[in-house]
BAPADO-273262 format. One line per 4 residues: number of its first residue (from 1); their letters; for each residue x, y, z of N, C-alpha, C, O, CB. Coordinates in Angstrom, 3 decimals. Glycine has a CB too. Example, Ala and Ser with C-alpha at 12.3 -4.5 7.8 and 13.67 -1.06 7.14 Angstrom:
BAPADO-273262
1> AS> 13.190:-5.690:7.800:12.300:-4.500:7.800:13.200:-3.300:7.800:14.236:-3.319:8.465:11.308:-4.473:9.046; 12.850:-2.250:7.080:13.670:-1.060:7.140:12.900:0.030:7.870:13.409:1.138:8.039:14.084:-0.598:5.725
***
This chain:
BAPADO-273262
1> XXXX> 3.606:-5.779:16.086:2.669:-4.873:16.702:1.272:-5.184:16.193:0.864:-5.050:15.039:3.049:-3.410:16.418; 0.729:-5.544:17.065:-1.156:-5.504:16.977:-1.895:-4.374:16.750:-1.466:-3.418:17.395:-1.881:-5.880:18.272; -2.793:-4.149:16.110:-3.524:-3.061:16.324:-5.014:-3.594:16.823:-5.718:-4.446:16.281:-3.518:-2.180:15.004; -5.261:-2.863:17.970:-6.927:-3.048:18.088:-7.720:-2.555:16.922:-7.506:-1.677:16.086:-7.536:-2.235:19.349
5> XXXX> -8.685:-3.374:17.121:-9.245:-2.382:15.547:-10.691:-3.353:15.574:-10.944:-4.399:16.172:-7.907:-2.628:13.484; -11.772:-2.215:14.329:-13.555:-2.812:14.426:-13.761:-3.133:13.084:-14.856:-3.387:12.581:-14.941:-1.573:14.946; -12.296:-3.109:12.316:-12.360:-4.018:10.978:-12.375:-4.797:11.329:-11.578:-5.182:12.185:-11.595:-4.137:10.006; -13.818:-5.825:10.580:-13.873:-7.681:11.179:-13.219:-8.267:9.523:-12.896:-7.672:8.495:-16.252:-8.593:11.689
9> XXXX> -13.240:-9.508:9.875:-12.164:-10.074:9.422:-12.823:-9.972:7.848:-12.118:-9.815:6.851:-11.742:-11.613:10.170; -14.454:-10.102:7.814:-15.043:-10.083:6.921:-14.542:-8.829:5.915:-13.896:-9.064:4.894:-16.290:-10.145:7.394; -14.852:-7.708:6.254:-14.403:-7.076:5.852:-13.010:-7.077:4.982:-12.650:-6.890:3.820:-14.581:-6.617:6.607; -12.603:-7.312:5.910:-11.133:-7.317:5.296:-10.739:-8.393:4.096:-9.900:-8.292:3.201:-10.130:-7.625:6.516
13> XXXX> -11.592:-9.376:4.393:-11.176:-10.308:2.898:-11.709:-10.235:1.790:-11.226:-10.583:0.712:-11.317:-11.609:2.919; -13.501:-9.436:2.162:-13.869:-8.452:0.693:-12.961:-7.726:-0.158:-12.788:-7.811:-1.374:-14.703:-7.326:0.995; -12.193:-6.699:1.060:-11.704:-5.869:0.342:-10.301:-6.429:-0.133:-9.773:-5.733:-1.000:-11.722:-4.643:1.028; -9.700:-7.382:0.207:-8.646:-7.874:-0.797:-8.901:-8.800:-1.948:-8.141:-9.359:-2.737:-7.698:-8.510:-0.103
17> XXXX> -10.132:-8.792:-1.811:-10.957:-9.667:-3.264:-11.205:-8.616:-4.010:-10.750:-8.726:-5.148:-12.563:-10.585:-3.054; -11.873:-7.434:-3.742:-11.216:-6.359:-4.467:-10.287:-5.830:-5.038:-10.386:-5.181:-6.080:-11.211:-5.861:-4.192; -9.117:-6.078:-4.324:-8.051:-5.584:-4.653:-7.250:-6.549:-6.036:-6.873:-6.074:-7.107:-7.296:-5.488:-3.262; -7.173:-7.762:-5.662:-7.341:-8.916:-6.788:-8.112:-8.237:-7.564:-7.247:-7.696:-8.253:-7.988:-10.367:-6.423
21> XXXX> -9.084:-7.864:-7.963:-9.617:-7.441:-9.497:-9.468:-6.625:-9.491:-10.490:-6.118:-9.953:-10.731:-7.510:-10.082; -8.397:-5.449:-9.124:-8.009:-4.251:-9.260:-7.004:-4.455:-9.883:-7.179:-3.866:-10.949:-7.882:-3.521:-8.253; -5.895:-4.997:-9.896:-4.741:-5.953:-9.979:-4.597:-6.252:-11.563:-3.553:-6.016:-12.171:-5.031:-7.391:-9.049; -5.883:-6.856:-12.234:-6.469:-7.219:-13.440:-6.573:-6.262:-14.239:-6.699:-6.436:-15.451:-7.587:-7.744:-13.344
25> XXXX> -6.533:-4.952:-13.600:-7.694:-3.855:-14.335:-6.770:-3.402:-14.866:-5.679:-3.497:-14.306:-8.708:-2.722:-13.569; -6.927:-2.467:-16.680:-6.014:-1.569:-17.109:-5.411:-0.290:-16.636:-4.373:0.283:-16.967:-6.389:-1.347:-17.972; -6.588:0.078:-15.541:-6.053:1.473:-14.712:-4.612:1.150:-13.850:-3.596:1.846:-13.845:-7.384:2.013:-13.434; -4.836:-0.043:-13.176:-3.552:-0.718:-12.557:-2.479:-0.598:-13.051:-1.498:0.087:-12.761:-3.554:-1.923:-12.450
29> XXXX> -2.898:-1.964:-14.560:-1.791:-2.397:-14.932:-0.490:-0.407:-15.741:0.724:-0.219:-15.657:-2.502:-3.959:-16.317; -1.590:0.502:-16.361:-1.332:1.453:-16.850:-0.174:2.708:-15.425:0.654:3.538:-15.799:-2.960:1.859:-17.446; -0.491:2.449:-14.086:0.102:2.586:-12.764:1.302:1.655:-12.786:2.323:2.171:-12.332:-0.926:2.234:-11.585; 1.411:0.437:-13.197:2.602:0.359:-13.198:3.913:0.024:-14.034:4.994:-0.544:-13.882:2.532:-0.082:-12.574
33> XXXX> 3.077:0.810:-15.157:3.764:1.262:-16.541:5.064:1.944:-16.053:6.274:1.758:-16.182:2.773:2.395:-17.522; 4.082:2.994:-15.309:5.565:4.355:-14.395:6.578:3.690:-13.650:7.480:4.432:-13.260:4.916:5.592:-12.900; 6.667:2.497:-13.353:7.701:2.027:-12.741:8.027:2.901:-11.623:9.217:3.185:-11.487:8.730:1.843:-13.613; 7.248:3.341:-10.864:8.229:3.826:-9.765:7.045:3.395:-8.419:5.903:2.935:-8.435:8.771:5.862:-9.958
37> XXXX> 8.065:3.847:-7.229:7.282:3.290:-5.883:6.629:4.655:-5.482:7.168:5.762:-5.484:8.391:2.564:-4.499; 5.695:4.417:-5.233:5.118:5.838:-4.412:5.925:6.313:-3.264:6.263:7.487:-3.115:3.630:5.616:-3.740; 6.182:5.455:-2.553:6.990:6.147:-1.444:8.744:6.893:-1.725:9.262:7.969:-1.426:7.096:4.869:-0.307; 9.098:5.953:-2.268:10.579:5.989:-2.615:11.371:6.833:-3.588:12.475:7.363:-3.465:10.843:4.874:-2.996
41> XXXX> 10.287:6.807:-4.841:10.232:6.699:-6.373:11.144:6.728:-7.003:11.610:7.510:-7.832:9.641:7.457:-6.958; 11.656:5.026:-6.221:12.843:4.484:-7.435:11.886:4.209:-8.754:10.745:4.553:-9.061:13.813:2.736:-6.917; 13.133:3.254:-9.513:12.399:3.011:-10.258:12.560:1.393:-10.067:13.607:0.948:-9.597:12.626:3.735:-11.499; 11.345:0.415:-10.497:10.849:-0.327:-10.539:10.762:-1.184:-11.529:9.915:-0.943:-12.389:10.206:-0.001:-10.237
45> XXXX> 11.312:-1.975:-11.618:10.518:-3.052:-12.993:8.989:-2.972:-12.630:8.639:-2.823:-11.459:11.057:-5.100:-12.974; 7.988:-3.085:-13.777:6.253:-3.509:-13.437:6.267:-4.472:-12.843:5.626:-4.496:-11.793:5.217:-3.831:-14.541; 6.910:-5.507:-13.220:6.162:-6.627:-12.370:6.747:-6.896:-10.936:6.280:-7.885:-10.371:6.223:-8.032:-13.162; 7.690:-6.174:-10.265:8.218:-5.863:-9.226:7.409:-5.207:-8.136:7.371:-5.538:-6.951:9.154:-5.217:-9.573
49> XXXX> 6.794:-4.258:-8.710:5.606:-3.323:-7.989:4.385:-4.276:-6.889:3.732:-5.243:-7.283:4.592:-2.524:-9.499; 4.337:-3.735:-5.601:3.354:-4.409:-4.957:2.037:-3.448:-5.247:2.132:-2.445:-5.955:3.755:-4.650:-3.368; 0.771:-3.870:-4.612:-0.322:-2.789:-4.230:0.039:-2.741:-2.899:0.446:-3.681:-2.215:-1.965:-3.130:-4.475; -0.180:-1.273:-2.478:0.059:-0.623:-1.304:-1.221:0.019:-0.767:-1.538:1.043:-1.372:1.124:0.349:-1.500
53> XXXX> -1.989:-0.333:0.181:-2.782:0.393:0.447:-2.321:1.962:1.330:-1.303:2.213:1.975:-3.613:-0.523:1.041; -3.081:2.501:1.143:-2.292:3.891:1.687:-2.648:3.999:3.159:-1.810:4.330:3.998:-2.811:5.412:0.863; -3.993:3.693:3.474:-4.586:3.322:4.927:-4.936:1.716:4.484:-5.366:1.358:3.387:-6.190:4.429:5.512; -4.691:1.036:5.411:-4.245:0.056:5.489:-5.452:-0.547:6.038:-5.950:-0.213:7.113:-3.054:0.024:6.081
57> XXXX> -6.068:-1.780:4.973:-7.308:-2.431:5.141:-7.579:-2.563:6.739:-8.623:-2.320:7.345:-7.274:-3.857:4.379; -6.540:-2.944:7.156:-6.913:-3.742:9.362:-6.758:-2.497:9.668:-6.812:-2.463:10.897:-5.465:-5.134:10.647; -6.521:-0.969:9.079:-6.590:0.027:9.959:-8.539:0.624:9.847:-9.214:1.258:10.658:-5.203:1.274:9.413; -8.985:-0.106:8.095:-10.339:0.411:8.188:-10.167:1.178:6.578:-11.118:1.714:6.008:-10.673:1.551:9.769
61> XXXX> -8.944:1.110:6.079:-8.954:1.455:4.505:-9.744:0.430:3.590:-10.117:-0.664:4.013:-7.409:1.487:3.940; -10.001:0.951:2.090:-10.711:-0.063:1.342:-9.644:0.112:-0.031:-8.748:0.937:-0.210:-12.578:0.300:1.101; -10.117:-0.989:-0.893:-9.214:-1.368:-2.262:-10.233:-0.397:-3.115:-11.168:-0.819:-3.796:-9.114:-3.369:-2.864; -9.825:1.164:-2.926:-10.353:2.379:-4.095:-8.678:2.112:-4.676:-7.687:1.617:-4.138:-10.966:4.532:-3.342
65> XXXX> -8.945:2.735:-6.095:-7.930:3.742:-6.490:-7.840:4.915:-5.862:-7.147:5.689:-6.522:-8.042:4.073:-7.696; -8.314:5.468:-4.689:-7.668:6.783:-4.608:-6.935:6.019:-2.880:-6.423:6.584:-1.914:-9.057:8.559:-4.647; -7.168:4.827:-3.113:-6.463:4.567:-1.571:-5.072:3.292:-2.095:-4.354:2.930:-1.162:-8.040:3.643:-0.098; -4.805:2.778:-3.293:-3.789:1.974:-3.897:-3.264:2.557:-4.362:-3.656:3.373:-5.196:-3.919:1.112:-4.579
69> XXXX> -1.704:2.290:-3.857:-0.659:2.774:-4.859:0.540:1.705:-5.080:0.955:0.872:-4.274:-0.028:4.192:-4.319; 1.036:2.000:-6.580:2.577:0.719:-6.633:3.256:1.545:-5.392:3.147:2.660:-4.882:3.987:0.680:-8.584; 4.033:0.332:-5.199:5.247:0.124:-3.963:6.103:-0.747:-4.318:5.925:-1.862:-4.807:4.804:-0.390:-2.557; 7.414:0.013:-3.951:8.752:-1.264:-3.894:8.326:-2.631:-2.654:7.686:-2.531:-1.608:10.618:-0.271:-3.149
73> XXXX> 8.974:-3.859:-3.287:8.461:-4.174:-2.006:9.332:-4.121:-1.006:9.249:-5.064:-0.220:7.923:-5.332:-1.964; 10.577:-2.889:-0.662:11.066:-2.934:0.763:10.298:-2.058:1.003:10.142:-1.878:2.210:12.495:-2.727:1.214; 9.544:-1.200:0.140:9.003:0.028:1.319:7.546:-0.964:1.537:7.297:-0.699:2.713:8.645:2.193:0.515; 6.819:-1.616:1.237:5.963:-2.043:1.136:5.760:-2.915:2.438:4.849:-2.801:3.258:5.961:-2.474:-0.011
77> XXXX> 6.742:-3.755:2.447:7.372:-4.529:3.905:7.982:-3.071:5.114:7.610:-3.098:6.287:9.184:-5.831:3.269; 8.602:-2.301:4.767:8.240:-1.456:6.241:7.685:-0.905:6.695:7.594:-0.805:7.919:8.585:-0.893:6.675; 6.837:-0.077:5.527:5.728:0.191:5.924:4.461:-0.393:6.690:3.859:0.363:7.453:5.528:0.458:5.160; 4.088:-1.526:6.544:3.388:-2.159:7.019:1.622:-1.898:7.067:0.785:-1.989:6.169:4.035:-2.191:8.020
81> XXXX> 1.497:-1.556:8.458:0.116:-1.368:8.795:0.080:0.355:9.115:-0.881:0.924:9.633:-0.345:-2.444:10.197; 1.079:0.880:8.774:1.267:2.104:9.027:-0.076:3.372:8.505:-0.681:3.236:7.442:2.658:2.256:8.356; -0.315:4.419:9.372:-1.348:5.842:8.733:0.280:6.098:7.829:1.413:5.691:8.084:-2.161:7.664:10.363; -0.235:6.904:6.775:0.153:7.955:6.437:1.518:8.703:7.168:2.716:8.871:6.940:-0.960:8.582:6.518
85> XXXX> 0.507:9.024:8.185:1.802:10.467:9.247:2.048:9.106:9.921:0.841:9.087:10.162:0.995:12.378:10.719; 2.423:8.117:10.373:2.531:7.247:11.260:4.332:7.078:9.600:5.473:7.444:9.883:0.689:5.808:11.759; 4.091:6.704:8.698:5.021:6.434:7.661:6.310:7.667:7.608:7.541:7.665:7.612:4.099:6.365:6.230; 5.220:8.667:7.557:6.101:10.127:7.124:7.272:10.434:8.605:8.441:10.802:8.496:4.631:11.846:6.917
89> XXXX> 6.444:10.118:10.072:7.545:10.340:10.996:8.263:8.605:11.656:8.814:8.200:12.680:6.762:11.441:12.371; 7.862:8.096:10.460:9.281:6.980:10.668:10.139:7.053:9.657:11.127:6.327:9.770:8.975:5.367:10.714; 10.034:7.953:8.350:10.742:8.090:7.208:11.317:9.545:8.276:12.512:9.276:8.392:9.781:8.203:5.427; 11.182:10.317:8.736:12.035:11.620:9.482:12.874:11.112:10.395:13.988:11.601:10.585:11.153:12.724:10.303
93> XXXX> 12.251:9.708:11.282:13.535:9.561:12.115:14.506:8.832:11.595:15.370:8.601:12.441:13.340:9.011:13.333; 14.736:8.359:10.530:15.696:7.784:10.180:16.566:9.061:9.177:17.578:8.823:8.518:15.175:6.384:9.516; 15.893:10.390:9.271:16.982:11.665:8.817:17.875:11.891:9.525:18.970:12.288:9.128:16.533:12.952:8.696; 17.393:11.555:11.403:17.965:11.802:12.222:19.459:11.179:13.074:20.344:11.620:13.809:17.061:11.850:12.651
97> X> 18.991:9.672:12.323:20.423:8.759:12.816:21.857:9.038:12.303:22.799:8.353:12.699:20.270:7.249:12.377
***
């Protein structure tokens, strides 16, 4: 699935050059001390943990800490390019099967 979108590409590779020195940082590395996934919250080995953006750079998110979180990487891979509520009612329909 494509998304149209007025994130240019520029953009978008700033902000994962960001995210790379976020990656580095002790606030990070101290995030994935907790071993767990934000979405899931198994638990995690640290170095298992992806960065997850929560709005999703090609949707128009940026590499803040209040927009990265660790992720397993299966939720990380289904989640995808997903909002938020776009995540929460594909995590409900699968209550439903």
């Amino acid at each position: 699935m494509q998304f149209v979108s007025e994130v240019i590409d520029e953009d978008i590779k700033r902000e994962r050059r960001i995210a790379r020195e976020l990656r580095k940082s002790t606030w990070w590395k101290r995030k994935c001390a907790n071993s767990r996934c934000y979405y899931c919250n198994s638990k995690i080995h640290p170095k298992e943990l992806t960065m997850d953006h929560i709005v999703p750079l090609i949707r128009g998110g940026k590499s803040t800490k209040s927009n990265v979180v660790t992720a397993c990487k299966e939720c990380n891979s289904k989640k995808k390019h997903m909002l938020p509520i776009e995540w929460k009612a594909y995590l409900n329909s699968l209550n439903f099967l």
